[in-house]
C-alpha positions as CSV (number, residue, x, y, z in Angstrom):
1,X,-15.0,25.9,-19.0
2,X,-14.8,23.0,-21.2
3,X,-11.1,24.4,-22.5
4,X,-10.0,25.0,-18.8
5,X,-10.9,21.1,-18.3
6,X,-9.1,19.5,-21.3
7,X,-6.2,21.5,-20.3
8,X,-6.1,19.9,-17.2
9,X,-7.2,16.7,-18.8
10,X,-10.4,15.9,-16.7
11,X,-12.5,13.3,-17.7
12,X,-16.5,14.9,-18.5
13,X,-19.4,14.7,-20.7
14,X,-20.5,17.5,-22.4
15,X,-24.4,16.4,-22.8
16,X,-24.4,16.7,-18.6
17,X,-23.1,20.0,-18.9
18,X,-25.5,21.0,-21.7
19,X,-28.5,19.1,-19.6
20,X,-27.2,21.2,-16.2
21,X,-27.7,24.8,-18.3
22,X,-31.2,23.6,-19.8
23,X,-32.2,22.0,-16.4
24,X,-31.4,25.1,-14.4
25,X,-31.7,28.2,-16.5
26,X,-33.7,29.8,-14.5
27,X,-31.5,29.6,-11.8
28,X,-29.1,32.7,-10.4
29,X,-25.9,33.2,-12.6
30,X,-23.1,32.5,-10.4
31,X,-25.2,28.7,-9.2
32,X,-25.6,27.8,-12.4
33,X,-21.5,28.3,-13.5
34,X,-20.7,26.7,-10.5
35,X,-23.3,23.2,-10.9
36,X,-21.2,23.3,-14.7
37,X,-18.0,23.8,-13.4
38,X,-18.9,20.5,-11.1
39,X,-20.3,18.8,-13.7
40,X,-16.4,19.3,-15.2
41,X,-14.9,18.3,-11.9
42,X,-13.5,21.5,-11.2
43,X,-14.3,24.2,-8.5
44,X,-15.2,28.0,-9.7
45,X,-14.7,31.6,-7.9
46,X,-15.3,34.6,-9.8
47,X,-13.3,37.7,-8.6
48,X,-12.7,41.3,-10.3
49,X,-9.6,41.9,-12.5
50,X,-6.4,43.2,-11.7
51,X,-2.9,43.2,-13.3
52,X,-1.8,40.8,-10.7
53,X,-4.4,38.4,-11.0
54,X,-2.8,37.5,-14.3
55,X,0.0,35.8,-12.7
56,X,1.3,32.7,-14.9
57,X,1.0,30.1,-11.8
58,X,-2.5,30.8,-11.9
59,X,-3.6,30.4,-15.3
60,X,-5.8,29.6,-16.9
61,X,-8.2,31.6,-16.4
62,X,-11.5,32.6,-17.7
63,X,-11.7,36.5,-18.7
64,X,-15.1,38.3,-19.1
65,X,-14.8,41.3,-21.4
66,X,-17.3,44.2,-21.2
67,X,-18.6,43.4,-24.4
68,X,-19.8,39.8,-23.1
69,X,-17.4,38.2,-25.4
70,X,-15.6,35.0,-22.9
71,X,-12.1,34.0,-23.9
72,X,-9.9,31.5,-21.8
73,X,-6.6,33.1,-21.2
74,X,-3.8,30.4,-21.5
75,X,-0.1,31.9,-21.3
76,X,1.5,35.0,-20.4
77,X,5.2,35.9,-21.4
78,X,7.9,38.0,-20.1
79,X,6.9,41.1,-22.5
80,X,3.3,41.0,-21.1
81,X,1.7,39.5,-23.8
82,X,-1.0,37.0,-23.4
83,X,-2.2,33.9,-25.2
84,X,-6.7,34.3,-25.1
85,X,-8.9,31.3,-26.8
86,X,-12.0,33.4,-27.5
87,X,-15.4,31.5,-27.5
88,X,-16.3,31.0,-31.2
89,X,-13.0,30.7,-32.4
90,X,-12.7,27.2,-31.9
91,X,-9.4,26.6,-29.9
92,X,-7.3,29.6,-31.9
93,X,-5.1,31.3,-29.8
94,X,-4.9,35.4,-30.2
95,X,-1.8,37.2,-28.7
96,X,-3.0,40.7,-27.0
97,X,-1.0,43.1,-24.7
98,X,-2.3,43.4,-21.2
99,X,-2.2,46.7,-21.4
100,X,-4.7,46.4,-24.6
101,X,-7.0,44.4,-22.6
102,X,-7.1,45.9,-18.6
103,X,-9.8,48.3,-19.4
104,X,-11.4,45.7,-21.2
105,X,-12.0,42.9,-18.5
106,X,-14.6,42.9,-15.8
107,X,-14.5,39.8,-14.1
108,X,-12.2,36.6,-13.8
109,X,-13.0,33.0,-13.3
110,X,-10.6,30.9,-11.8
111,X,-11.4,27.3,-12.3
112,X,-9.2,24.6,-10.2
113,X,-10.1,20.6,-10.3
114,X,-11.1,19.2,-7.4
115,X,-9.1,16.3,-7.1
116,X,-5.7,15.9,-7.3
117,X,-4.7,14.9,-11.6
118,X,-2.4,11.9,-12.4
119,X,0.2,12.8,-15.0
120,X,-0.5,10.2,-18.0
121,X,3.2,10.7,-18.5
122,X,4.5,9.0,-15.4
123,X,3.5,5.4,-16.5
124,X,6.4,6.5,-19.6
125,X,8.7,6.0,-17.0
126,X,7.6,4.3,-14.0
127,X,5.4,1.1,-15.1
128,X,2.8,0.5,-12.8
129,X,2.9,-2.4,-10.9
130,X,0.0,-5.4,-12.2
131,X,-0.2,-8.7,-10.4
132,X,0.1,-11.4,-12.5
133,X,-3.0,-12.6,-13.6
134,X,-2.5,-16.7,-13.0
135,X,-1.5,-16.2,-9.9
136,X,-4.5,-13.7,-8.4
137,X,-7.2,-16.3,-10.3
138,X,-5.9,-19.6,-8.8
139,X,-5.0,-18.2,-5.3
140,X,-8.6,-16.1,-5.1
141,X,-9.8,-18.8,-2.3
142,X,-5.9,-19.0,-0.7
143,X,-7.9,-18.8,2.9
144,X,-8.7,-22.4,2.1
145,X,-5.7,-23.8,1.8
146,X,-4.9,-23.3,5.3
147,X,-8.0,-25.8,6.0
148,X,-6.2,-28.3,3.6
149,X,-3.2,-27.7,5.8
150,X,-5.1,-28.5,8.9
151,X,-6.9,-31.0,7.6
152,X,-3.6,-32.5,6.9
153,X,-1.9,-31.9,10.3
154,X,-4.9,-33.7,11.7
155,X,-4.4,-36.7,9.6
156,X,-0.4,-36.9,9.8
157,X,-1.0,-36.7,13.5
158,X,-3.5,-39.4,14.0
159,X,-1.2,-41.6,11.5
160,X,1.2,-41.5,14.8
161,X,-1.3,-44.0,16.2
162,X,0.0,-47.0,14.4
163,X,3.5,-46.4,15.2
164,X,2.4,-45.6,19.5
165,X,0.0,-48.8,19.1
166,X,2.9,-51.2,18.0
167,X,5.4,-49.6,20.5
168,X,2.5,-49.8,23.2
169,X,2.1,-53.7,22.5
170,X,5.6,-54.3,22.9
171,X,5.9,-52.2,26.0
172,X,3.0,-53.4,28.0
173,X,0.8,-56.1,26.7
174,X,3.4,-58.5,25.5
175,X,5.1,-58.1,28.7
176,X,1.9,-58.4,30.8
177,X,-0.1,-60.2,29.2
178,X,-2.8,-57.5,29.2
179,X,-5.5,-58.4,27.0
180,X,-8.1,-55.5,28.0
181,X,-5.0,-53.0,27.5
182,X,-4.6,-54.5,24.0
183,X,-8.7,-54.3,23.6
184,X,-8.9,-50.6,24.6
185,X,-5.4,-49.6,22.4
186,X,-7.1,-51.1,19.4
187,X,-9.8,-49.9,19.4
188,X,-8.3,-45.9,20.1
189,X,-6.5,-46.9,17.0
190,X,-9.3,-48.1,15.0
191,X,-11.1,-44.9,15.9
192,X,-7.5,-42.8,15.1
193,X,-7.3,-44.3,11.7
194,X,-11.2,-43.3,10.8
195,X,-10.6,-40.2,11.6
196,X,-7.9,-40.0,9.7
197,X,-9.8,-41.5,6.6
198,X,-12.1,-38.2,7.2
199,X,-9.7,-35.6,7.2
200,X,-8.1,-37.1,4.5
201,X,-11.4,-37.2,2.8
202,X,-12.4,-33.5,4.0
203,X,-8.7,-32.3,2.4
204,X,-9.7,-34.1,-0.6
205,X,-12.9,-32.6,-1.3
206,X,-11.6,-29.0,-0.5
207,X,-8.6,-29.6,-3.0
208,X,-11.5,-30.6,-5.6
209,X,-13.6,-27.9,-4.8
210,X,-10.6,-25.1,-4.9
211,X,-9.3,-26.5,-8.2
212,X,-12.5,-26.7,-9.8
213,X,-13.0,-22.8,-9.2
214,X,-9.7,-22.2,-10.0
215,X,-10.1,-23.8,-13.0
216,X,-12.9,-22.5,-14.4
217,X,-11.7,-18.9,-13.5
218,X,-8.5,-19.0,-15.3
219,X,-9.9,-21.1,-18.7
220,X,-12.6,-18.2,-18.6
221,X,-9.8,-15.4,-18.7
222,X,-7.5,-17.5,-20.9
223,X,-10.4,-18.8,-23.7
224,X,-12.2,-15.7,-23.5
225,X,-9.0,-14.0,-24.4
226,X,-8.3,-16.5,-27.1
227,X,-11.8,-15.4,-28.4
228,X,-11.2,-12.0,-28.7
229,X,-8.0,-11.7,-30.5
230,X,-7.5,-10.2,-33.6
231,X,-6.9,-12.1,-36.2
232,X,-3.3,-10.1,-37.2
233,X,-2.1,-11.0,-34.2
234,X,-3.4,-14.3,-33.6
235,X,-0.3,-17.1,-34.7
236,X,-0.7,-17.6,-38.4
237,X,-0.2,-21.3,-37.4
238,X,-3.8,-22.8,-36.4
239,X,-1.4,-26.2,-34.8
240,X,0.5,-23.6,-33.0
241,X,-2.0,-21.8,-31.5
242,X,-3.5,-24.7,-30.4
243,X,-0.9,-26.0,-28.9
244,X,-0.3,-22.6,-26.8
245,X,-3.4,-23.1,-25.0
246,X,-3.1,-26.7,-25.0
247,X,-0.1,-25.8,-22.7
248,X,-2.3,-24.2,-20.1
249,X,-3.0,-28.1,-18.8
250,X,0.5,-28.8,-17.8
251,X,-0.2,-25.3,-15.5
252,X,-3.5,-26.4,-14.2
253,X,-2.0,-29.2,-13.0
254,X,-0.5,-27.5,-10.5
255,X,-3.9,-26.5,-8.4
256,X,-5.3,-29.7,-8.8
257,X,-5.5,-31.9,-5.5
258,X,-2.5,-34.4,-6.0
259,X,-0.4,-31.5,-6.0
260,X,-2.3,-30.0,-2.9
261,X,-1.9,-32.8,-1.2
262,X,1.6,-33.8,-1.8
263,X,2.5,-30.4,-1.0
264,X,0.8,-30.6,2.3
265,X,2.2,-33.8,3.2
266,X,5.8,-33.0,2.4
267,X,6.2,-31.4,5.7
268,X,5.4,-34.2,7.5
269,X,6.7,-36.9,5.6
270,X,9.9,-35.2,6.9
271,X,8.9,-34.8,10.1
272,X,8.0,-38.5,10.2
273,X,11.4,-39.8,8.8
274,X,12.9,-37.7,11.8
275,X,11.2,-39.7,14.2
276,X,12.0,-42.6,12.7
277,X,15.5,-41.7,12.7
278,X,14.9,-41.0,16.6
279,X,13.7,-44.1,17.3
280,X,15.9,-46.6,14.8
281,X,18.8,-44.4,14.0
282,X,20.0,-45.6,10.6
283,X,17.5,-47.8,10.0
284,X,15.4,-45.4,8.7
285,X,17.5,-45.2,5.3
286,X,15.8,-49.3,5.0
């Protein structure tokens, strides 16, 4: 069984199949092959010989002679020879006739995994696809960006209030003479501009909080990987090397809250010279 399961590369420990045939002994025959054949990751039926049971697209398979020896037979070519690995032998192959061994088999074993097998050979040609490190570490909390974004619409909207307040004055307390109206607009735009203070606070701390963790994630991977190179491929140049990681700040940088922010408020900044444009035409270039 063990042979049938390195030829089709399964992954098993041979001290669980040797603790499956102590633990169960005692148990029937055909339970006890199939608990090892599990413990291999493969599925077992025994059926009788025949001629046509020896088909190539169905090996390997596991013959039982009537003189208890086991062999695993492997190959069959077109002059009915076949290719047996007898049990003792240790992986030697012995080329029989068919006809040499019918009378000798009793019973077959076919042994089939039970998943589905990668082919190691496919990554030769078709590289798997890995995320770049960097960018799975530092965007691991991206969910709260899109607070700092709100946080930051919130803010660039309530710094509107300025701008309504002085058109407001101009409009209709100037005009009017309305001092209540100029009480009651100042102090909406007091209360506009604390809340503004907030947000921009809030987006703050949640640009601190993100780049702290992003921080400490991707100097973990990047010093811990420092740590465990070996030293002949490790720069022979101690200033180099240094100055490798020492290049990781300029990157860091760019998760750290100034560049959140100014990111965040680019949108709006160009929004807000829109307006402006809106309002004073070319003035807005002053």
């Amino acid at each position: 069984m063990i042979a049938v399961a390195r030829y089709y590369r399964l992954d098993f420990s041979q001290e669980n199949v040797r603790a499956t045939v102590n633990w169960e002994r005692d148990s029937k025959r055909e339970e006890l092959l199939t608990d090892m054949a599990r413990q291999l990751g493969m599925g077992l039926r025994l059926v009788e010989f025949s001629t046509d049971s020896l088909n190539p697209w169905r090996l390997p398979l596991i013959a039982v002679f009537d003189n208890q020896q086991i062999g695993v037979i492997t190959r069959r070519d077109n002059h009915d020879n076949i290719s047996i690995q007898f049990s003792g032998d240790e992986g030697l192959e012995t080329t029989l006739n068919v006809a040499d061994v019918e009378d000798k088999i009793v019973e077959l074993a076919l042994l089939r995994p039970l998943s589905a097998i990668p082919d190691a050979r496919v990554d030769d040609y078709i590289r798997p696809y890995q995320a770049n490190w960097f960018w799975s570490l530092s965007l691991k909390d991206w969910r709260r960006y899109g607070d700092i974004m709100l946080a930051s619409l919130v803010a660039n909207v309530l710094a509107l209030a300025a701008m309504i307040f002085s058109m407001q004055v101009y409009d209709r307390v100037v005009p009017a003479q309305s001092y209540p109206t100029l009480w009651v607009l100042f102090a909406g735009v007091m209360m506009a501009i604390l809340f503004e203070f907030c947000m921009r606070m809030v987006r703050t701390h949640l640009s601190d909080v993100i780049g702290k963790r992003a921080d400490l994630r991707i100097s973990d991977r990047v010093f811990g990987h420092a740590l465990r190179l070996k030293n002949n491929v490790r720069s022979k140049s101690t200033g180099s090397f240094i100055s490798q990681i020492r290049e990781l700040e300029s990157v860091r940088e760019l998760i750290t809250s100034t560049t959140i922010g100014a990111v965040a408020d680019l949108p709006f900044f160009l929004l807000f010279v829109f307006i402006l444009w809106m309002i004073g035409g070319w003035l807005v270039l002053v």
